[in-house]
CHARMM internal coordinates of N, CA and C (Angstrom, degrees):
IC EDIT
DIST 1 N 1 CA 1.4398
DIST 1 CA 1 C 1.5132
ANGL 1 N 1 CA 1 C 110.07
DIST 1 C 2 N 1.2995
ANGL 1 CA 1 C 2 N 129.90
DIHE 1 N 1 CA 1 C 2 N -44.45
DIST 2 N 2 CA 1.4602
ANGL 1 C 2 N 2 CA 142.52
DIHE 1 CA 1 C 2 N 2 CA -168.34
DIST 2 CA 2 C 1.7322
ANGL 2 N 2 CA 2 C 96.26
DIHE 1 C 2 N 2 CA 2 C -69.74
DIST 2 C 3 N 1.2943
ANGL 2 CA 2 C 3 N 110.66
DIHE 2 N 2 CA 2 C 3 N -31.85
DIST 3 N 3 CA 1.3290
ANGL 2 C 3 N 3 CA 101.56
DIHE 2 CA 2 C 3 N 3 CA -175.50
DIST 3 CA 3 C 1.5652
ANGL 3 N 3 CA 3 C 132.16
DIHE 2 C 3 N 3 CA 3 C -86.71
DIST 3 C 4 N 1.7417
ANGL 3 CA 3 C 4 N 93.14
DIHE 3 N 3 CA 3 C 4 N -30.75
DIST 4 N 4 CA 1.3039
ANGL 3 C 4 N 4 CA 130.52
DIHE 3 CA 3 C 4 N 4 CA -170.82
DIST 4 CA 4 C 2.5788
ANGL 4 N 4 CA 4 C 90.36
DIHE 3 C 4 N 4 CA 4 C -69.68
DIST 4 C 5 N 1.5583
ANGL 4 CA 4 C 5 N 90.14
DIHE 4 N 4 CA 4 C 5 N -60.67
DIST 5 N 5 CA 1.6515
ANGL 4 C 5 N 5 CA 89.28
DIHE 4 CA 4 C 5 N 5 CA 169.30
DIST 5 CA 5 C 1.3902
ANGL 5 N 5 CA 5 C 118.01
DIHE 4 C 5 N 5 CA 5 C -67.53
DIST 5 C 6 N 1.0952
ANGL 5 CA 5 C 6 N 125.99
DIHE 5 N 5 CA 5 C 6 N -42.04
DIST 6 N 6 CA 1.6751
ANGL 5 C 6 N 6 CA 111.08
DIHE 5 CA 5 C 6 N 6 CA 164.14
DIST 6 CA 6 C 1.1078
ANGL 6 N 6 CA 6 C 125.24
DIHE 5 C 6 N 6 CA 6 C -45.20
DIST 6 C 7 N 1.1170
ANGL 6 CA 6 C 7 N 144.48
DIHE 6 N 6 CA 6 C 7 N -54.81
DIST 7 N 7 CA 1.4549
ANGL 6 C 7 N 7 CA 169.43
DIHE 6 CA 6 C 7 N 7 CA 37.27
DIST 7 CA 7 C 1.8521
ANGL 7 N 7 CA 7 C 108.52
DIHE 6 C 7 N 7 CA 7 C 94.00
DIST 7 C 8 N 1.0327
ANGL 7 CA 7 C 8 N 102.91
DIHE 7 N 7 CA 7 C 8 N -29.89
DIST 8 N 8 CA 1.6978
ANGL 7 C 8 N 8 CA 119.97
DIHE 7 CA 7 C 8 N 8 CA -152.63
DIST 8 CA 8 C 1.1900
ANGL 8 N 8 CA 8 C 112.81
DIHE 7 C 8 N 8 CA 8 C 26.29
DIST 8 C 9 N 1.7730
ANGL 8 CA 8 C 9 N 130.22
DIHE 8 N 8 CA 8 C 9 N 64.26
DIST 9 N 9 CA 1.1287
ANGL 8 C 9 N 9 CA 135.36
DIHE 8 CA 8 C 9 N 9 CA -179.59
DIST 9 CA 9 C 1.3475
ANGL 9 N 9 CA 9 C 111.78
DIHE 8 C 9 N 9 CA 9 C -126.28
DIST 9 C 10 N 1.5070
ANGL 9 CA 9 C 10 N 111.03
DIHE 9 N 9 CA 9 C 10 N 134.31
DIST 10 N 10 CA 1.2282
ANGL 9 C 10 N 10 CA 117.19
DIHE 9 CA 9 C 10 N 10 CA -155.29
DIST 10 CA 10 C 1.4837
ANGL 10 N 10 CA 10 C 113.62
DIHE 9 C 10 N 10 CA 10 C -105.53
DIST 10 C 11 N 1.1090
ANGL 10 CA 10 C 11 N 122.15
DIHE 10 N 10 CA 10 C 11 N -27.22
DIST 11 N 11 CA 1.7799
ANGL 10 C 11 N 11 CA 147.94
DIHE 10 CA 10 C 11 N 11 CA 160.44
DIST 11 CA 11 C 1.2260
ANGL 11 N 11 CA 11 C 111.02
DIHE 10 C 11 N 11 CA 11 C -106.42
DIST 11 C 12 N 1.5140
ANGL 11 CA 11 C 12 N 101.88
DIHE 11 N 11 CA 11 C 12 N 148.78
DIST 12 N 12 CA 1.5894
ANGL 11 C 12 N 12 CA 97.64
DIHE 11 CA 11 C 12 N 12 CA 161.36
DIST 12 CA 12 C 1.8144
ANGL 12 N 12 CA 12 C 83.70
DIHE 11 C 12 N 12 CA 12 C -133.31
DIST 12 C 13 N 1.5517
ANGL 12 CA 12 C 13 N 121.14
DIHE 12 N 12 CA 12 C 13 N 174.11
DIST 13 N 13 CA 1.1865
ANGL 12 C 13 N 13 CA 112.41
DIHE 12 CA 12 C 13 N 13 CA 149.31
DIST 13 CA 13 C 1.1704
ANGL 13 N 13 CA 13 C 124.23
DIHE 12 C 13 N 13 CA 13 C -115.64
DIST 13 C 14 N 1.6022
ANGL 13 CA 13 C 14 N 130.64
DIHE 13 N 13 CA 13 C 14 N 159.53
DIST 14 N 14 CA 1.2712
ANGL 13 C 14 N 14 CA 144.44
DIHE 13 CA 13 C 14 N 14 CA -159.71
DIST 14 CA 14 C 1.6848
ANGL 14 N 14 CA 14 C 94.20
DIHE 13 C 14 N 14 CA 14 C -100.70
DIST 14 C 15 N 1.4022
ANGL 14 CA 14 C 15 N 115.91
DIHE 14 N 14 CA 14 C 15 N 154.36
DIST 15 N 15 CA 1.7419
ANGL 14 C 15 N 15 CA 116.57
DIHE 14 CA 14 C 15 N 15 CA -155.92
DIST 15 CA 15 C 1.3549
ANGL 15 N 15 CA 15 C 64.98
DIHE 14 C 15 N 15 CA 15 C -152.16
DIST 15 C 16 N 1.4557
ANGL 15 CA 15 C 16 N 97.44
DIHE 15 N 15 CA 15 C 16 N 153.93
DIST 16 N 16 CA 1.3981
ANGL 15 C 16 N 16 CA 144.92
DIHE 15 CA 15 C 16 N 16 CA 133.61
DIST 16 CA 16 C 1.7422
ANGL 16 N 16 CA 16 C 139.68
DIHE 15 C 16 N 16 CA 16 C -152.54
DIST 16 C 17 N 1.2206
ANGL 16 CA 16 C 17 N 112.73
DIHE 16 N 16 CA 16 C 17 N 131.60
DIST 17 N 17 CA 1.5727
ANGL 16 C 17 N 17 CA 105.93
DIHE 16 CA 16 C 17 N 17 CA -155.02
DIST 17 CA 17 C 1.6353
ANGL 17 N 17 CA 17 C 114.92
DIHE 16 C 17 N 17 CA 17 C 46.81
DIST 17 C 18 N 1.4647
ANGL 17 CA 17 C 18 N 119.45
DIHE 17 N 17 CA 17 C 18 N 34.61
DIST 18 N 18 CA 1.5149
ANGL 17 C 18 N 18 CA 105.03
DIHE 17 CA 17 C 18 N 18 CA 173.63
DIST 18 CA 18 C 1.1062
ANGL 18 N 18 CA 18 C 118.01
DIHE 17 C 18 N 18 CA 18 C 77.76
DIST 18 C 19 N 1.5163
ANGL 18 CA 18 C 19 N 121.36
DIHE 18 N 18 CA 18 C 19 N 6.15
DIST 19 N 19 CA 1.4643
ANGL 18 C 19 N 19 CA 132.84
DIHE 18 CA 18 C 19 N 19 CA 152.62
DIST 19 CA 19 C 1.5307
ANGL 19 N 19 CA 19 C 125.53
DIHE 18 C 19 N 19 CA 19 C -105.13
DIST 19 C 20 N 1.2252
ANGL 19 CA 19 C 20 N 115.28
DIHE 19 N 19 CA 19 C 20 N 144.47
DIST 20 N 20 CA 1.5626
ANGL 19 C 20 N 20 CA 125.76
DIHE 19 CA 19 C 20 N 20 CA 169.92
DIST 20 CA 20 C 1.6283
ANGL 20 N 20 CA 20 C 113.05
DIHE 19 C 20 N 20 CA 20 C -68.60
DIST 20 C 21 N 1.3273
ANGL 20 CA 20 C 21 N 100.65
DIHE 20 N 20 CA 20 C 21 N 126.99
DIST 21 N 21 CA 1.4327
ANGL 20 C 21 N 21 CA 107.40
DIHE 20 CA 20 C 21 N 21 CA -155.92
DIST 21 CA 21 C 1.7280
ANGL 21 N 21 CA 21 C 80.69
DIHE 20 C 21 N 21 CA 21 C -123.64
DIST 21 C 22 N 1.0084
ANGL 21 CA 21 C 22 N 141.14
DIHE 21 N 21 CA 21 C 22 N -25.15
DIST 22 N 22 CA 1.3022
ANGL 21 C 22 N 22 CA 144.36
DIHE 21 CA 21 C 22 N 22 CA 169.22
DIST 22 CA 22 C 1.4808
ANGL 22 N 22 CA 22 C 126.09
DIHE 21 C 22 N 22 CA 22 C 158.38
DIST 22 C 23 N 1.4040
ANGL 22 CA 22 C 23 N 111.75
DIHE 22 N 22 CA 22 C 23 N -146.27
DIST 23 N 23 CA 1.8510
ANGL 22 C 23 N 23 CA 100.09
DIHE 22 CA 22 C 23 N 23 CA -173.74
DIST 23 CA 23 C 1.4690
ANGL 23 N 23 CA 23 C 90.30
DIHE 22 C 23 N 23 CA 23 C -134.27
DIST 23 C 24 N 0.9705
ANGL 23 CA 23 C 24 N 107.72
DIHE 23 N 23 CA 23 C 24 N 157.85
DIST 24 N 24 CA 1.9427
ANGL 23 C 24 N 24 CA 129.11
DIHE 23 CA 23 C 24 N 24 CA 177.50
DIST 24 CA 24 C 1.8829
ANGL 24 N 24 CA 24 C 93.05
DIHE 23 C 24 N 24 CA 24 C -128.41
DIST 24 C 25 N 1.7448
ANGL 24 CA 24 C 25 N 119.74
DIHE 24 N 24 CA 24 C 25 N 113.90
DIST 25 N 25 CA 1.2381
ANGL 24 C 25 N 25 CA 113.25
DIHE 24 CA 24 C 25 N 25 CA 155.77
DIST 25 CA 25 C 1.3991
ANGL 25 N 25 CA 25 C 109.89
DIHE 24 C 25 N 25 CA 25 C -112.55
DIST 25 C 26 N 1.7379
ANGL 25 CA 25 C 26 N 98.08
DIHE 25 N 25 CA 25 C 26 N -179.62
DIST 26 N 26 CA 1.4790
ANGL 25 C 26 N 26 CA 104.12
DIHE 25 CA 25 C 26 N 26 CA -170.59
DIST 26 CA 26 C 1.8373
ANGL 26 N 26 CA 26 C 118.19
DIHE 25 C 26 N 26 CA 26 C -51.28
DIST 26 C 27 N 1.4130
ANGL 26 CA 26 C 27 N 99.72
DIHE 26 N 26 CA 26 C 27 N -33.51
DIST 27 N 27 CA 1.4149
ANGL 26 C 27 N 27 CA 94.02
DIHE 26 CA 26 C 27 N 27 CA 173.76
DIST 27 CA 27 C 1.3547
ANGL 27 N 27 CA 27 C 123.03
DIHE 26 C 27 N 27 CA 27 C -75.47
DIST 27 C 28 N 1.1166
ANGL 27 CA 27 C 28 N 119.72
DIHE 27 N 27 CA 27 C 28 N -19.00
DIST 28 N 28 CA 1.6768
ANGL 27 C 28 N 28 CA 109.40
DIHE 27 CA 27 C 28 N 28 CA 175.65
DIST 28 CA 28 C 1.6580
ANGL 28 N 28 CA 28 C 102.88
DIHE 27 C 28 N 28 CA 28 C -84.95
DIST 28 C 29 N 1.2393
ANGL 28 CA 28 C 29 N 104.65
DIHE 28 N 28 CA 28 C 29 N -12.35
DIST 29 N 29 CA 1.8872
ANGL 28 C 29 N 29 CA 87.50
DIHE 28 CA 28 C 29 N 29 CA 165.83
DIST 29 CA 29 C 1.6678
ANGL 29 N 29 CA 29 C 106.11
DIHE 28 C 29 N 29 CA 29 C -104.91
DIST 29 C 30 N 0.8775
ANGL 29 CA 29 C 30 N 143.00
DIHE 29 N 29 CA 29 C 30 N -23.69
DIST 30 N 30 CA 1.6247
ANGL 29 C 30 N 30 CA 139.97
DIHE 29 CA 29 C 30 N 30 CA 137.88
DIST 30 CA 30 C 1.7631
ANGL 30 N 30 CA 30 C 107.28
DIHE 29 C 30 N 30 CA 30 C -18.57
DIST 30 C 31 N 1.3699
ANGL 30 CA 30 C 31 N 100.40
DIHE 30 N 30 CA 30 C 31 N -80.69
DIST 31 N 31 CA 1.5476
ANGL 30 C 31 N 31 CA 94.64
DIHE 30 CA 30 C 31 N 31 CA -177.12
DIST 31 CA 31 C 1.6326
ANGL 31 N 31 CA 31 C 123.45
DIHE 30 C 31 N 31 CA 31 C -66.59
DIST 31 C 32 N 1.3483
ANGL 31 CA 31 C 32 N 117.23
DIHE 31 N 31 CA 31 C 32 N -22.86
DIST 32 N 32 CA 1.7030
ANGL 31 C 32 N 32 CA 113.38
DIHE 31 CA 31 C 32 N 32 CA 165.99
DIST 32 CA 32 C 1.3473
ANGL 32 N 32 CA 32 C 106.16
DIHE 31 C 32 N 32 CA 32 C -70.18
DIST 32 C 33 N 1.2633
ANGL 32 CA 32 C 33 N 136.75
DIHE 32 N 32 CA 32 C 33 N -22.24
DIST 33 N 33 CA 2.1899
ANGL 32 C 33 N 33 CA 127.57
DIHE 32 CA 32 C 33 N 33 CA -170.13
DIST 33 CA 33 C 2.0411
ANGL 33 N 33 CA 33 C 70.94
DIHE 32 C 33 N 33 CA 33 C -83.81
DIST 33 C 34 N 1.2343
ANGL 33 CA 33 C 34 N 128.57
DIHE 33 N 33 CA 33 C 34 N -62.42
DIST 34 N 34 CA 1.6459
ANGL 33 C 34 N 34 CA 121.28
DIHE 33 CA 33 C 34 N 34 CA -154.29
DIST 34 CA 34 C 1.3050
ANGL 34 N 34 CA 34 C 109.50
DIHE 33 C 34 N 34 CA 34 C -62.96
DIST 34 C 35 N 1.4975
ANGL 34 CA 34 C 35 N 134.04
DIHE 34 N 34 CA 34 C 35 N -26.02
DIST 35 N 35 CA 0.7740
ANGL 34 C 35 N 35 CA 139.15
DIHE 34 CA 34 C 35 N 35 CA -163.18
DIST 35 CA 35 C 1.8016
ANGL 35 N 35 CA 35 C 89.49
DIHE 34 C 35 N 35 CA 35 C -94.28
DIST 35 C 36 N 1.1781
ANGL 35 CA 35 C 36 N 132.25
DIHE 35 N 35 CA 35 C 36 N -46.70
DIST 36 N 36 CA 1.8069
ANGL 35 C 36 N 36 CA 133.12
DIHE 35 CA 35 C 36 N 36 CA -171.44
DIST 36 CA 36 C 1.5855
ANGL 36 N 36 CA 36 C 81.89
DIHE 35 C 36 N 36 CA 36 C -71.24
DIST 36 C 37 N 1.1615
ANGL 36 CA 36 C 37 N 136.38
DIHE 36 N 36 CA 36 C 37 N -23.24
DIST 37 N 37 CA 1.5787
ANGL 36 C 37 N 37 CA 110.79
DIHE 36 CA 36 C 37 N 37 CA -160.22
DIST 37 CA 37 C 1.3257
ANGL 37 N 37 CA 37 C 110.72
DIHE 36 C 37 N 37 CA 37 C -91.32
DIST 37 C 38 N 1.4496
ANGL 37 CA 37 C 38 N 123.88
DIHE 37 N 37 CA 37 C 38 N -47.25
DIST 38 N 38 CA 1.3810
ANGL 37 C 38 N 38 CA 143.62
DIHE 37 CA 37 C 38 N 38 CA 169.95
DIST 38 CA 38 C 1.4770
ANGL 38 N 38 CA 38 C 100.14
DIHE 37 C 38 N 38 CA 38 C -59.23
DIST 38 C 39 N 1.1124
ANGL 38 CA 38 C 39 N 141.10
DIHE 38 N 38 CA 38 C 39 N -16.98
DIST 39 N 39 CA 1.7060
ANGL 38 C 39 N 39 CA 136.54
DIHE 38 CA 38 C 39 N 39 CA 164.81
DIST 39 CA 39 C 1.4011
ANGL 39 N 39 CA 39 C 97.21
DIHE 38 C 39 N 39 CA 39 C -69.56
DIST 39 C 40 N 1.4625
ANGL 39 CA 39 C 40 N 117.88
DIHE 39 N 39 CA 39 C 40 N -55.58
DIST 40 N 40 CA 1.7420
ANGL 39 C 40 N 40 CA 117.62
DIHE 39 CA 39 C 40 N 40 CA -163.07
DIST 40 CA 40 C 1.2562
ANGL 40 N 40 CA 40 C 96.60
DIHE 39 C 40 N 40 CA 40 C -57.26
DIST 40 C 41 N 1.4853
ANGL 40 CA 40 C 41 N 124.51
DIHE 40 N 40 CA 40 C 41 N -53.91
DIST 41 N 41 CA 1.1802
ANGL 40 C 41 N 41 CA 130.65
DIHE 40 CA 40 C 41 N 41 CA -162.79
DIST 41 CA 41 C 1.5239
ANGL 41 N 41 CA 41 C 118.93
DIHE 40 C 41 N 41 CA 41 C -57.61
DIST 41 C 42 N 1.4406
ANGL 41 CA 41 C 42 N 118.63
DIHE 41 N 41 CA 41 C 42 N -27.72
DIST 42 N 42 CA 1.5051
ANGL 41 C 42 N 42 CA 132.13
DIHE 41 CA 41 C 42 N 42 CA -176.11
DIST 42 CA 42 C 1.7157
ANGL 42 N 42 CA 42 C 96.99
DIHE 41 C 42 N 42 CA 42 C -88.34
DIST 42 C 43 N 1.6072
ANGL 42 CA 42 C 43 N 124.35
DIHE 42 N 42 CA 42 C 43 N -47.68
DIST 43 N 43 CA 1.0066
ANGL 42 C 43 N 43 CA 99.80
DIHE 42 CA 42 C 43 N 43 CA 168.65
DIST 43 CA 43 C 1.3246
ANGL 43 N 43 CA 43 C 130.53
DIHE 42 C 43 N 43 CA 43 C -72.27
DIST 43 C 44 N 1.2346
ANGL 43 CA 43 C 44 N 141.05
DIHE 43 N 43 CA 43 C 44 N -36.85
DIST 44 N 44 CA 1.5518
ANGL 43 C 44 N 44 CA 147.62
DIHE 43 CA 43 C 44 N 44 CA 158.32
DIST 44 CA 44 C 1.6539
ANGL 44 N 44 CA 44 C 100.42
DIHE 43 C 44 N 44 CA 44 C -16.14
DIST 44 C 45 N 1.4835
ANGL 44 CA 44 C 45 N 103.43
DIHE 44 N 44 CA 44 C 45 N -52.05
DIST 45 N 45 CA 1.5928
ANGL 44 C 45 N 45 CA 101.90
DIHE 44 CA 44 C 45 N 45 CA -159.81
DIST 45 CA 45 C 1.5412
ANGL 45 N 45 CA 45 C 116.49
DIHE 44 C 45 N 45 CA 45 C -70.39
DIST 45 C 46 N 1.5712
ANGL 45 CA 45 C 46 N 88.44
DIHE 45 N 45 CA 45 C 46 N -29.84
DIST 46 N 46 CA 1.7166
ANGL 45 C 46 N 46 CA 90.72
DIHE 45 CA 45 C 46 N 46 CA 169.50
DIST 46 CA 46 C 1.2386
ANGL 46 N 46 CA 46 C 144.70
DIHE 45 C 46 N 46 CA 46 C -67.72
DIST 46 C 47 N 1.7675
ANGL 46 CA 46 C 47 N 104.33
DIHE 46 N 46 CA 46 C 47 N -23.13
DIST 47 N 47 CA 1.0982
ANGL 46 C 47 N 47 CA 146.78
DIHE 46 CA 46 C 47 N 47 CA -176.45
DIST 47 CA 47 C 1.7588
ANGL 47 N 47 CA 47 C 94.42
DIHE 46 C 47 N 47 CA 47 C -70.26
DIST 47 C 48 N 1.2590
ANGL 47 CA 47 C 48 N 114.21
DIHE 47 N 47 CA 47 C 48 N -65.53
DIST 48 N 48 CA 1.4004
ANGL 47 C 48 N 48 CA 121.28
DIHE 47 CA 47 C 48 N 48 CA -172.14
DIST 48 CA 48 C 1.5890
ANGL 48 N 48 CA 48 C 108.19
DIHE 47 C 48 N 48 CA 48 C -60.73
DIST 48 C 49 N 1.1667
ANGL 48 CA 48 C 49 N 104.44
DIHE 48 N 48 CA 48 C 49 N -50.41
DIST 49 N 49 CA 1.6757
ANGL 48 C 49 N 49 CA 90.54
DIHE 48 CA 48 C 49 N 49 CA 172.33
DIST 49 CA 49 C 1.4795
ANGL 49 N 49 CA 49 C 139.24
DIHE 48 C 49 N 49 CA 49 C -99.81
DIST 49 C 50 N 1.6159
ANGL 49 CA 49 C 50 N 84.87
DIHE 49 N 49 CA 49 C 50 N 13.42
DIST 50 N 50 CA 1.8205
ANGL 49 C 50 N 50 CA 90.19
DIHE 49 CA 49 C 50 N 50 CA 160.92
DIST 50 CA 50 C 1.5597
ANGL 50 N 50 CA 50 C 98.21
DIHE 49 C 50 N 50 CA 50 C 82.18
DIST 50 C 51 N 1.2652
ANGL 50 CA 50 C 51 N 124.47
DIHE 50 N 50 CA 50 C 51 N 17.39
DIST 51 N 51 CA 1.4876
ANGL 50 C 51 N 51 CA 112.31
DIHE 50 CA 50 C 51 N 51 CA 161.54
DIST 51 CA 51 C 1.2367
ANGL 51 N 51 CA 51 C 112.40
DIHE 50 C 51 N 51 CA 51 C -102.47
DIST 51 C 52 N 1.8600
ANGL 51 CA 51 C 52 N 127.50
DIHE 51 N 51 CA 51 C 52 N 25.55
DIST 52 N 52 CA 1.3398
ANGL 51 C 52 N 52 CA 115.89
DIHE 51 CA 51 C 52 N 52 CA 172.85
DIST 52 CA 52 C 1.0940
ANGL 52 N 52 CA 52 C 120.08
DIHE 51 C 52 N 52 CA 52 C -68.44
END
COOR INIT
IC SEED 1 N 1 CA 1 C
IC BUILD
């Protein structure tokens, strides 16, 4: 992501064997870090109040 916004690049594409296997943009890696963070965050909370 840090590179992709430095970068001002909005796609990258995904390869395999020298084929296009599809595109990864900034928002689908935006929403996977929000989506891993709001998990930590739900477990943390459980953790704290003893409903793990």
């Amino acid at each position: 992501m840090a590179i992709m916004t430095e970068k001002q690049i909005r796609h990258l594409p995904v390869m395999q064997d020298g084929e296009l296997k599809g595109l990864v943009s900034i928002r689908d890696v935006v929403n996977h870090i929000i989506s891993h963070k709001n998990f930590k965050i739900k477990e943390l909370e459980k953790y704290i109040t003893g409903s793990y």
